[in-house]
N, CA, C and O of each residue as an XYZ file, in Angstrom:
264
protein
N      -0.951     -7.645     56.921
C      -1.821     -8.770     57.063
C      -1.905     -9.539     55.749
O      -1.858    -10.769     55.747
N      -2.019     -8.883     54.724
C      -2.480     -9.354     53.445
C      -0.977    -10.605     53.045
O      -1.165    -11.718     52.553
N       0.082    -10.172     53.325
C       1.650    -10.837     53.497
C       1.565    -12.323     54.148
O       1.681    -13.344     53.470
N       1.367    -12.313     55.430
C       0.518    -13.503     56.393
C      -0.276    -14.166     55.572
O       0.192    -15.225     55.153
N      -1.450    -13.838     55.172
C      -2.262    -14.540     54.384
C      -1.602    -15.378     52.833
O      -1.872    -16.531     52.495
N      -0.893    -14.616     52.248
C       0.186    -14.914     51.320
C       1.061    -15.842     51.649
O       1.059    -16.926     51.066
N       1.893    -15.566     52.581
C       2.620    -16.736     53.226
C       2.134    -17.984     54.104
O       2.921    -18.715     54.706
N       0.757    -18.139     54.106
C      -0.002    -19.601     54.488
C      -0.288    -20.137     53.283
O      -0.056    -21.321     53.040
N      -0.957    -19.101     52.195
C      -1.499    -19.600     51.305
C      -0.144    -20.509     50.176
O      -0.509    -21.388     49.396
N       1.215    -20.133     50.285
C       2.143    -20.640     49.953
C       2.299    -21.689     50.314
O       2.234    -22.666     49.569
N       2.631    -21.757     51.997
C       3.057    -23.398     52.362
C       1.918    -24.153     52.101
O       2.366    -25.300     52.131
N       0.368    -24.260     51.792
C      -0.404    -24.470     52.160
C      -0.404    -25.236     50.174
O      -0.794    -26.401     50.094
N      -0.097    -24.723     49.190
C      -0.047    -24.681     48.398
C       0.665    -26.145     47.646
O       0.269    -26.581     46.565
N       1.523    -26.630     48.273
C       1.909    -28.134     48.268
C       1.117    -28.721     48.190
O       0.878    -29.148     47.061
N       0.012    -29.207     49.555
C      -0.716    -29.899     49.588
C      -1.716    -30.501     48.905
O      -2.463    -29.840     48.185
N      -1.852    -31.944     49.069
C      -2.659    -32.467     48.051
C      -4.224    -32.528     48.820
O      -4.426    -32.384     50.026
N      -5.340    -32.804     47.661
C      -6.762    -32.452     48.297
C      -7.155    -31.596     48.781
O      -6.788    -30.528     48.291
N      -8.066    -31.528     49.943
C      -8.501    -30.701     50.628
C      -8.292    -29.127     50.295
O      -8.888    -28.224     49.709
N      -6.715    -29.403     51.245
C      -6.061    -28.377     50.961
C      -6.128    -27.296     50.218
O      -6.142    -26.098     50.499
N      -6.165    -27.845     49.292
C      -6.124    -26.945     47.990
C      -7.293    -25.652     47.973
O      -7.054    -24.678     47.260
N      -8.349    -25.692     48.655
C      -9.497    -25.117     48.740
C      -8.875    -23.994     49.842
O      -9.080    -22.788     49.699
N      -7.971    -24.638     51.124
C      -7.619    -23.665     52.028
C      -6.831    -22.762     51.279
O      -7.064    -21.561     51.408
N      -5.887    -23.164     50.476
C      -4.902    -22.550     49.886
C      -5.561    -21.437     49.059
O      -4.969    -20.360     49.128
N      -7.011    -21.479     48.049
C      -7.528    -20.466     47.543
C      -8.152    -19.660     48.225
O      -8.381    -18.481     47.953
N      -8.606    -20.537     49.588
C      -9.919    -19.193     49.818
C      -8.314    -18.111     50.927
O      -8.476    -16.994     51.417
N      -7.231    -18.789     50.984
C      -6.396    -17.704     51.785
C      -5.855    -16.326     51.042
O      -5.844    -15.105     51.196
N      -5.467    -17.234     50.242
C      -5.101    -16.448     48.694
C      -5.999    -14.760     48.407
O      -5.705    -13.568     48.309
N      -7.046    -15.524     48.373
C      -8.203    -14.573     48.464
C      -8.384    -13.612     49.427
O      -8.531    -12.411     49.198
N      -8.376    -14.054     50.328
C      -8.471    -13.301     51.877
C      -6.994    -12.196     51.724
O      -6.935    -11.083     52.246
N      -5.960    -12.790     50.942
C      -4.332    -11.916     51.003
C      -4.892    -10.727     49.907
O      -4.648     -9.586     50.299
N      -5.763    -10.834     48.303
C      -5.917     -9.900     48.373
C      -6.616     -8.792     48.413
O      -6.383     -7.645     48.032
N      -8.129     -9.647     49.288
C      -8.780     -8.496     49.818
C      -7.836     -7.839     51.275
O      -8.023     -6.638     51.469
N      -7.223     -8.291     51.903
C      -6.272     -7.623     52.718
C      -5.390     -6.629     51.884
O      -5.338     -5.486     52.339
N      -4.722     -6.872     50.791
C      -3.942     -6.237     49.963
C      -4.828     -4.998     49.403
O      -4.522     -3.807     49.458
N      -5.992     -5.567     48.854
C      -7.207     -4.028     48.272
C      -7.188     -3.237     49.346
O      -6.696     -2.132     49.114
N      -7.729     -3.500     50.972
C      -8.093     -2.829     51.855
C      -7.146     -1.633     51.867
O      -7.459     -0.443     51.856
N      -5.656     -2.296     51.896
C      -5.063     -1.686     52.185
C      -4.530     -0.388     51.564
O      -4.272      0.736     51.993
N      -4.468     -1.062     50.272
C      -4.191      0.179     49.021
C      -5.621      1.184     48.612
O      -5.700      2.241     47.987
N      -6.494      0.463     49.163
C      -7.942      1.602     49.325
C      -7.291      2.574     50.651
O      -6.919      3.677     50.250
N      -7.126      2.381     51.927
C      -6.826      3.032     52.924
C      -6.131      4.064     52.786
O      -6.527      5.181     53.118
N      -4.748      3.766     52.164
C      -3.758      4.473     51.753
C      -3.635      5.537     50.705
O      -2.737      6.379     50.726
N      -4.611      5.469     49.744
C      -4.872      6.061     48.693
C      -6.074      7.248     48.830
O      -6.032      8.471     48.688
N      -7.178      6.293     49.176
C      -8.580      7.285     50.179
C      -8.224      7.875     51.580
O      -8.209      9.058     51.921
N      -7.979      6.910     52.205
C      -7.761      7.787     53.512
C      -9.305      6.382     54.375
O      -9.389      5.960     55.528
N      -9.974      6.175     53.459
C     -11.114      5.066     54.369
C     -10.703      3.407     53.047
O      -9.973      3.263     52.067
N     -11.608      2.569     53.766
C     -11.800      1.573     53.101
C     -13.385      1.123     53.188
O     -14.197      1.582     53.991
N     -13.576      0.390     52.450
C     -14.999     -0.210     52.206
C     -15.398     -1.377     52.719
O     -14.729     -2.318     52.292
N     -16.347     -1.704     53.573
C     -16.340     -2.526     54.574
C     -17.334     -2.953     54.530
O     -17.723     -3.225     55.666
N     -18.244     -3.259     53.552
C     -19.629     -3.561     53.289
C     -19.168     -5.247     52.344
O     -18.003     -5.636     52.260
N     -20.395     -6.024     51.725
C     -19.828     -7.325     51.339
C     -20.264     -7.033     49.710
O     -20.329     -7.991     48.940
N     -20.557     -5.652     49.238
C     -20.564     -5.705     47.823
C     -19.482     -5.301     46.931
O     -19.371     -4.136     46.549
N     -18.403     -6.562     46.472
C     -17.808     -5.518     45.538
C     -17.392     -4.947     44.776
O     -16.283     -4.477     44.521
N     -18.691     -4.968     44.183
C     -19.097     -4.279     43.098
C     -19.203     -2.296     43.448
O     -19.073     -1.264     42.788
N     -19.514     -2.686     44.893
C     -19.970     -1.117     45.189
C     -18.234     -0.617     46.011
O     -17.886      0.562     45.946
N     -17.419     -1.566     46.650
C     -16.101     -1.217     46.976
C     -15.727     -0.582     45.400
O     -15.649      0.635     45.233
N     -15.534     -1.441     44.417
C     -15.268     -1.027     43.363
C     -15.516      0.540     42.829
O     -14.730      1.252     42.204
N     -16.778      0.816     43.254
C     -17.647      1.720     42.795
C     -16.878      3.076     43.687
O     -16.659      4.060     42.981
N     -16.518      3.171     44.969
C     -16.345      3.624     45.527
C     -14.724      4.161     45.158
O     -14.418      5.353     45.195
N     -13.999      3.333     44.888
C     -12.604      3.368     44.623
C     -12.765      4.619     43.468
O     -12.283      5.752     43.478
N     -13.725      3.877     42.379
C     -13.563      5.033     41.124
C     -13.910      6.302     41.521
O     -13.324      7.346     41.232
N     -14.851      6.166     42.171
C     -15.171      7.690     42.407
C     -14.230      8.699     43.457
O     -14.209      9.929     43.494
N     -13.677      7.982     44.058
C     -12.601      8.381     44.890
C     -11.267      9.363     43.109
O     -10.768     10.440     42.782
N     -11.373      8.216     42.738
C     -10.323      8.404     41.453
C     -10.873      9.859     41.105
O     -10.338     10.829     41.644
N     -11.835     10.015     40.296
C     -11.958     10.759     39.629
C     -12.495     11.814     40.626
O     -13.380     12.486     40.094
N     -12.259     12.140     41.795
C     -12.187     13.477     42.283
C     -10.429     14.217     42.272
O     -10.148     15.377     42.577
N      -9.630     13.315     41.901
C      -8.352     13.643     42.528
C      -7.856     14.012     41.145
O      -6.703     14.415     40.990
């Protein structure tokens, strides 16, 4: 998913005005898709709450059990 989001935020990336706003907030969206994913893969869960500061929080502590 995070790839998709990457590849809009590319073509999307030309564009003049507006645009430009779609092009970041996709960007964005590619790599919280990209975090999710490498949280999933690494933990085994992901963090699905809107703080993230506390995803963050969660990742480390994941770390330092392993």
């Amino acid at each position: 998913m995070g790839r998709k989001y990457l590849e809009v935020a590319e073509l999307v990336a030309s564009e003049d005005g507006a645009a430009i706003n779609v092009c970041v907030g996709t960007a964005v969206l590619a790599g919280i898709a990209a975090a999710d994913a490498i949280c999933a893969a690494a933990l085994g869960e992901d963090y699905s709450g809107t703080d993230h500061a506390a995803a963050a929080s969660l990742l480390e502590a994941r770390a330092r059990t392993t």
